[in-house]
C-alpha positions in Angstrom: 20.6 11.0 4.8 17.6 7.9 4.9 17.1 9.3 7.9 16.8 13.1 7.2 14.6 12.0 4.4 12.0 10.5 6.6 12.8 13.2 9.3 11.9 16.0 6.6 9.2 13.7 5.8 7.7 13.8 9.2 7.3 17.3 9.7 6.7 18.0 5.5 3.5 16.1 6.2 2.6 17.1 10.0 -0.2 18.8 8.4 -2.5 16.0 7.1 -2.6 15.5 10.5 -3.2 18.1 13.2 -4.1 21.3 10.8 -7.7 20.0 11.4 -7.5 19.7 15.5 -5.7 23.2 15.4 -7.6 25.2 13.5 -10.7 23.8 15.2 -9.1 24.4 18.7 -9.5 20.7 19.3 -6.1 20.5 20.4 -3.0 23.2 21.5 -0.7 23.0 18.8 2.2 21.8 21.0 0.2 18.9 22.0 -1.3 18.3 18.5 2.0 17.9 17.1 3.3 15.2 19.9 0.3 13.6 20.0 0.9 12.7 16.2 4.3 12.1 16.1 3.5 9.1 18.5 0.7 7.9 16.5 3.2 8.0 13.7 5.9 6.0 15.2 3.4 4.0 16.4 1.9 2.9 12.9 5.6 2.4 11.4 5.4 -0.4 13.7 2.2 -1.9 12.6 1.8 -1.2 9.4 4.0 -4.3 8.2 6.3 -4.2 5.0 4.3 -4.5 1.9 4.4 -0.6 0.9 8.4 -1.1 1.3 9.1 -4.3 -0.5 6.5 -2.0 -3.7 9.0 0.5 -3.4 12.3 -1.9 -3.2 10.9 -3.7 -6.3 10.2 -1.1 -7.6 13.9 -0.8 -8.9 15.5 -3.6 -9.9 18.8 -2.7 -8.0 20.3 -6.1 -9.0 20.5 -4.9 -12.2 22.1 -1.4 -11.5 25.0 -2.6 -8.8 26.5 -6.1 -9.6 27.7 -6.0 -6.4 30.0 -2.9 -7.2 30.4 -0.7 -4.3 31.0 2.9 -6.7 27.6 1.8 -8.5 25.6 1.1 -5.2 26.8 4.3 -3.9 25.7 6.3 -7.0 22.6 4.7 -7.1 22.1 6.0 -3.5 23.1 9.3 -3.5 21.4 10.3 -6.5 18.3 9.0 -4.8 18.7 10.4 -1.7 20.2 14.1 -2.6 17.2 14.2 -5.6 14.6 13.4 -2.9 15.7 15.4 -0.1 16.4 18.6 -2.4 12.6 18.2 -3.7 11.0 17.6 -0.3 12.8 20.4 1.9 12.4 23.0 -1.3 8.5 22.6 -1.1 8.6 23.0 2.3 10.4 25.5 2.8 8.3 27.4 0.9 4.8 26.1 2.7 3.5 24.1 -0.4 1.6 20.5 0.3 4.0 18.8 -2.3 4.2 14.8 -1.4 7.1 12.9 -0.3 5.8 10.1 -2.2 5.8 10.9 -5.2 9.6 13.1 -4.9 10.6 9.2 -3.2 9.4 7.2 -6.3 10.4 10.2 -9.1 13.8 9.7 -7.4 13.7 5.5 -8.0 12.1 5.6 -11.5 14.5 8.6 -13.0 18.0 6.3 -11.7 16.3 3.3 -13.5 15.5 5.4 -17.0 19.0 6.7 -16.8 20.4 3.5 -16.7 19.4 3.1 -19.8 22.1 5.9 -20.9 25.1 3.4 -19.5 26.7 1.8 -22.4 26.5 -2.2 -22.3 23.2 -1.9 -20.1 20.4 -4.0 -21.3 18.0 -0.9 -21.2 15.6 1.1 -18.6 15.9 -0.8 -15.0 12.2 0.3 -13.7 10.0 -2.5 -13.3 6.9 -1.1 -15.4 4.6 -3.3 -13.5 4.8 -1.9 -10.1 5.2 1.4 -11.6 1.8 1.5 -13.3 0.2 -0.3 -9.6 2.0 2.8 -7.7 1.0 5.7 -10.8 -2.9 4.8 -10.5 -2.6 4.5 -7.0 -0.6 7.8 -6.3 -2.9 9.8 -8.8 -6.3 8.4 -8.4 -6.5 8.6 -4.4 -6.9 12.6 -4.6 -9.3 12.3 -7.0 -11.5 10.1 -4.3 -10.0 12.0 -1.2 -11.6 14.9 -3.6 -15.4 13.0 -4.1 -15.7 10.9 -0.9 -15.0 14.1 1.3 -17.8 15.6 -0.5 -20.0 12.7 -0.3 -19.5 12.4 3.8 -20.0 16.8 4.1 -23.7 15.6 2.4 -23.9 13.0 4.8 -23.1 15.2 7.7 -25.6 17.4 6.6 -28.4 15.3 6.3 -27.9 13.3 10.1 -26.4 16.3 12.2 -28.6 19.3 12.3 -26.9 21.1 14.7 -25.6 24.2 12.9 -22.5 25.0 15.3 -20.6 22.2 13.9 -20.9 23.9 9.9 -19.7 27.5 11.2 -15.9 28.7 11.4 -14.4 27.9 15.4 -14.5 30.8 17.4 -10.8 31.7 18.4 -9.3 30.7 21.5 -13.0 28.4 22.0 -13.1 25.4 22.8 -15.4 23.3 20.8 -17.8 20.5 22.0 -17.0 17.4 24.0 -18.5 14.8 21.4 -16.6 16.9 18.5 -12.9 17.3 20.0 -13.4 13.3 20.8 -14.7 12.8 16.7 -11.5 15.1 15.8 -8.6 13.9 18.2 -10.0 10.5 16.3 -9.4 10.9 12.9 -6.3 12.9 13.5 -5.1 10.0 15.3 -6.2 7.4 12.7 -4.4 9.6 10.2 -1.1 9.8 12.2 -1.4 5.7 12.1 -2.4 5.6 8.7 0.8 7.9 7.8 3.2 6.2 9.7 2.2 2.6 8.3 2.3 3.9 4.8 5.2 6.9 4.2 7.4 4.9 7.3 7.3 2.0 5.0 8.7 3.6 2.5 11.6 4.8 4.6 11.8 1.0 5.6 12.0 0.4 1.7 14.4 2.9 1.3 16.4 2.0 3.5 16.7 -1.8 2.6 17.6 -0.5 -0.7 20.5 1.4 0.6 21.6 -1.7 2.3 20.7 -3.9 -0.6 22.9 -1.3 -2.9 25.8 -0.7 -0.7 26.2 -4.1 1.3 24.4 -6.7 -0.9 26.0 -10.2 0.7 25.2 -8.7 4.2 21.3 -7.8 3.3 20.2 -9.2 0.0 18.8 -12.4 1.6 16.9 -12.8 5.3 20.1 -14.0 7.7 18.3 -16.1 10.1 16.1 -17.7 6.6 15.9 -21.4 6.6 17.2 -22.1 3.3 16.4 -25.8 3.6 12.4 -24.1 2.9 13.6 -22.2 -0.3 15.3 -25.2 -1.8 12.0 -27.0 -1.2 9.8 -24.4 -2.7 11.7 -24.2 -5.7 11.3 -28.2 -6.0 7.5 -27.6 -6.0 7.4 -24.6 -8.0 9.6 -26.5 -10.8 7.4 -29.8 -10.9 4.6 -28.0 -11.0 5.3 -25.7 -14.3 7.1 -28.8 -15.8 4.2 -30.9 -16.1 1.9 -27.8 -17.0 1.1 -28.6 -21.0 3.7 -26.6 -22.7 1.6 -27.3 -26.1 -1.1 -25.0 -25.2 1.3 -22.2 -24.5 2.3 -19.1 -27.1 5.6 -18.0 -27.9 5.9 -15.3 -25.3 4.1 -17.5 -22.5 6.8 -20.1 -23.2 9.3 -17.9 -22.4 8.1 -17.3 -19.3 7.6 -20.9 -18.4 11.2 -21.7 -19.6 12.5 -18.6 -17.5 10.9 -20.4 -14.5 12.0 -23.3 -14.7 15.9 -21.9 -15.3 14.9 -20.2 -12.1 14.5 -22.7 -10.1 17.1 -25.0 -11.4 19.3 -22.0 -10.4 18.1 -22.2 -7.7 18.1 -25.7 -6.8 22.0 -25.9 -7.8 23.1 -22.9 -5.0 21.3 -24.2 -1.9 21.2 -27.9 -2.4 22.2 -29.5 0.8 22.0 -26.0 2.5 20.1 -24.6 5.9 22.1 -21.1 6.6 22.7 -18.0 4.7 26.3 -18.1 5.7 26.6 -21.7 3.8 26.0 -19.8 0.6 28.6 -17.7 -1.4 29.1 -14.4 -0.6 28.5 -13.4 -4.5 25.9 -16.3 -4.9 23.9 -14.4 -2.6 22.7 -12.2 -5.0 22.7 -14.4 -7.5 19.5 -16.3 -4.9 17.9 -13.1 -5.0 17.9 -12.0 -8.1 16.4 -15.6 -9.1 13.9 -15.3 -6.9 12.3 -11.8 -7.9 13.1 -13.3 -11.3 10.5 -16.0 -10.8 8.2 -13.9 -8.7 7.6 -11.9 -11.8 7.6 -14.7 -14.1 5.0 -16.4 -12.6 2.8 -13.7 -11.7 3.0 -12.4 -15.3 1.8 -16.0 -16.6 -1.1 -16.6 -13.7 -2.3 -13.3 -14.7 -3.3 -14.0 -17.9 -5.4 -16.9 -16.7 -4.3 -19.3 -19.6 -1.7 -20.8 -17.7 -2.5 -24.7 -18.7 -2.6 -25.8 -14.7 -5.4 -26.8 -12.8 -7.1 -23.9 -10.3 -5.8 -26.0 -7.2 -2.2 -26.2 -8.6 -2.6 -22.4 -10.0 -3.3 -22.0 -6.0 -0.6 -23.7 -4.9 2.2 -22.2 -7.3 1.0 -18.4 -6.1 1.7 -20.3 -2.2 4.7 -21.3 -3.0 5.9 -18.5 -4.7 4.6 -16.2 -1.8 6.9 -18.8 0.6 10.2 -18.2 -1.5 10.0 -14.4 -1.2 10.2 -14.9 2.5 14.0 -14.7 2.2 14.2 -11.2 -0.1 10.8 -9.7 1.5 12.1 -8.5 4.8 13.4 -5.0 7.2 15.3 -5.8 10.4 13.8 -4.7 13.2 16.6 -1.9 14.1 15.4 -0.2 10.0 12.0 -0.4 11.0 13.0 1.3 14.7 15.0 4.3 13.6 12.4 5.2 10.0 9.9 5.0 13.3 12.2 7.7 15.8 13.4 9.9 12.5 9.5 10.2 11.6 8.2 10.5 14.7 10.4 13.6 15.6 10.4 14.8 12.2 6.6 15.0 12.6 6.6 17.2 16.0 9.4 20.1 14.5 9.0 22.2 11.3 5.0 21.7 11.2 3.6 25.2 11.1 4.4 25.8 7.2 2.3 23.4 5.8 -0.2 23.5 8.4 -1.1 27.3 7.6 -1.4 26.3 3.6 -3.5 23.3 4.6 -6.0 25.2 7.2 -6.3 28.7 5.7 -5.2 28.8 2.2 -7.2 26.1 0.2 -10.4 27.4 1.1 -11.7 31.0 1.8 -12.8 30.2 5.0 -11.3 28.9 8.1 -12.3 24.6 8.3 -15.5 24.2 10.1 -15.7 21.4 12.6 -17.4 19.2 9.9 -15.0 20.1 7.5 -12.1 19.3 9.0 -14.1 16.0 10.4 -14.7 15.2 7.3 -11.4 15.6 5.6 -9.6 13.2 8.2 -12.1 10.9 8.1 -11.3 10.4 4.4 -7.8 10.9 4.5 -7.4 7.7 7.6 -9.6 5.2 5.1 -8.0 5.9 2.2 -4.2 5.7 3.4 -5.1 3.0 5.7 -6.7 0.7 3.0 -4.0 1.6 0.9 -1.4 0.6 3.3 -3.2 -2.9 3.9 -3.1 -3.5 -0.1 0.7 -2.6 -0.1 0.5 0.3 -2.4 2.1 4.0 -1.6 -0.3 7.5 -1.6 0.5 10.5 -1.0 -1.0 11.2 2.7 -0.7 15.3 1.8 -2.5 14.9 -1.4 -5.4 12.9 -0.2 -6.2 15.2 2.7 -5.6 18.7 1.4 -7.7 17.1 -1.9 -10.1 16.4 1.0 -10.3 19.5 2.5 -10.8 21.2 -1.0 -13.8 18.8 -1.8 -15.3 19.6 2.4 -15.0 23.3 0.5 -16.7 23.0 -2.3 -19.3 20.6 -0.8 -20.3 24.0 1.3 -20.2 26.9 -1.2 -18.9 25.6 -4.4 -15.9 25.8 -6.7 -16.1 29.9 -5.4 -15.0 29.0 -2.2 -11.7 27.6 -3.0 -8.4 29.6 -3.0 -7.3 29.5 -6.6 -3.5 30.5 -6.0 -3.4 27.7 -3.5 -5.0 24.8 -6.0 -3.1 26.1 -8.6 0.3 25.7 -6.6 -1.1 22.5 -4.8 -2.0 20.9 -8.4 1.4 21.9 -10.2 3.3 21.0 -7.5 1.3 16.9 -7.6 2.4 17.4 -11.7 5.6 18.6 -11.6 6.6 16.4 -8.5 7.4 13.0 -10.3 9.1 14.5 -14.1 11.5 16.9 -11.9 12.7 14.3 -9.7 13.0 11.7 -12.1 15.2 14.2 -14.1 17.3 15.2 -11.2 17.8 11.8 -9.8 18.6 10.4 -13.6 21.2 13.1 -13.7 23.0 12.7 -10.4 23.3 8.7 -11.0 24.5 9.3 -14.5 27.5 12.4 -12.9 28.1 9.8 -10.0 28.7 7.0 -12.1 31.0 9.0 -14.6 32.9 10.5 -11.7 33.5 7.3 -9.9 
């Protein structure tokens, strides 16, 4: 079902990607749509695992499976059933809706409706990385949006040539030194796509794993543990003889959680260099002190009136970084099949979206600068997004774009206002009606089993 997810989310968001080279006649669509799909699977290889560790912490899934196969298995197939329902429903009706946001409704609603399980200490969403992924998922339209306009002005003022600012002739192929600028960007979005929505297949997947089988996958197998026991050493000394005096109540707190942290810590994998030396139900038990502690810490260096010296502020946010090495991880065989699902996902089922996203948000057919210009936008904005670790919707940024590359040529007139108006409630109603459905599933799944 991971797998159909990211499959659906392949072809669901073909078009930020080759609705540009085909509607310019840059590219045959049959070509257009390989060409991508290798460019994806191609940049859920490179593009690491920050987005995907955002999205696993996002939920604090200790907290909703104590190691309880029913409870894992709720957790998962509300999340999976919500997010699939969402994504193949605005698809199949030809509506730019983002797999992102249906992905994170899905987490955030099961960790609000935790909060309706009696004996539960409240919501299970970890607020922090939900307010880093909100701005990020709503803001980036909003400058795919402005910068696409800004780079249509710029366009205007170096390239005079007026063949690049009318509609493509059908069936005409256009320029060399165009089809090479478009096959570009369409390319640099594939990448950017695959190394930001194949993470968070990645992240999915490790938290179905995480969920399900949490003594097999909560901690890196081949981790030296030998390097966590002495991180948490260092960590500890270095908060202990931090000046507790100059602290407030709530800081306190956080420096005492810390240090409970790492004596937890300490005690488990003392005199300990493999995984398989630890407990099977201490296992968790290492990981959840270690996110634990990871937010602790971060929460108090944040402030900046944590009573340490810069160098040892330094060091702690080192050796912090080092102890997440053993929860912060994908095996290589998750990362391969999020890259095959996405990359065939992304050559089937394209034409949909791809005939909203090239006629339907503007009154005109893209120009070359247009689409240009949209793609150019769409490749920084996803790829800087995916080297700072944060989610965005790919199908947001670029239809946003090609809406501003409209407006940049004839003004707010020129745009479709059915289209926006289905394109904006759709980026609205995305995250409240997953959240709901997801809640509601893990809340039947749990009473049922």
């Amino acid at each position: 079902m991971a797998c159909f997810f990211e499959f659906i989310n392949g072809f669901h968001d073909t078009a930020n990607a080759v609705a540009t080279v085909i509607y310019t006649n840059t590219l045959r669509p049959t070509v257009a749509v390989v060409w991508s799909g290798m460019w994806n699977f191609i940049g859920v290889f490179i593009g690491g695992i920050a987005v995907a560790m955002g999205i696993v912490n996002l939920l604090p899934v200790e907290l909703l499976v104590d190691q309880s196969l029913a409870h894992g298995m709720a957790m998962v197939f509300a999340l999976l059933l919500s997010a699939i329902i969402w994504n193949f429903g605005t698809w199949y009706i030809g509506l730019p809706a983002s797999s992102s946001h249906s992905l994170i409704g899905s987490i955030i609603g099961i960790g609000l409706a935790y909060n309706f399980i009696p004996g539960t200490e409240g919501a299970a969403v970890n607020w922090g990385k939900a307010q880093e992924i909100g701005i990020s998922l709503l803001l980036s339209p909003l400058f795919g949006f402005a910068f696409a306009i800004c780079i249509m002005y710029v366009f205007k003022r170096l390239v005079r040539n007026e063949y690049i600012y009318k509609e493509p002739i059908p069936g005409k192929v256009p320029p060399t030194w165009i089809r090479a600028i478009l096959i570009t960007t369409c390319s640099l979005v594939s990448l950017g796509h695959g190394s930001n929505d194949g993470q968070k297949g990645v992240g999915l997947i490790m938290l179905i794993l995480i969920g399900i089988l949490p003594a097999e996958f909560a901690l890196r197998s081949d981790h030296d543990i030998m390097s966590t026991y002495n991180d948490a050493v260092y960590i500890k000394n270095i908060v202990v003889n931090s000046d507790a005096s100059k602290l407030n109540s709530s800081d306190l707190n956080l420096r005492d959680a810390i240090i409970n942290n790492c004596d937890s810590l300490i005690f488990v994998t003392k005199n300990k260099s493999k995984i398989s030396e630890i407990s099977k139900t201490d296992r968790f038990l290492v990981r959840k002190n270690v996110l634990l502690l990871a937010n602790s810490s971060k929460k108090l260096l944040d402030k900046g009136n944590f009573p340490v010296s810069k160098n040892d502020a330094e060091r702690l946010t080192t050796a912090v970084k080092s102890l997440k090495n053993i929860t912060d991880y994908a095996p290589r065989w998750v990362i391969v099949i999020i890259s095959l699902s996405l990359g065939l996902g992304t050559m089937i089922g394209w034409k949909r979206i791809v005939k909203t996203v090239g006629e339907k948000i503007g009154k005109q057919h893209m120009s070359y600068a247009q689409g240009a210009s949209a793609e150019l936008v769409a490749a920084v904005t996803v790829g800087l997004s995916s080297l700072k670790g944060l989610p965005v919707s790919t199908t947001h940024v670029l239809s946003s774009g090609i809406a501003g590359t409209m407006v940049a040529k004839k003004g707010l007139k020129n745009l479709q206002k059915s289209t926006i108006r289905n394109i904006l409630l759709a980026w609205i109603l995305t995250l409240p009606v997953t959240m709901l459905l997801s809640g509601s599933l893990f809340l039947l799944f749990r009473f049922l089993f």
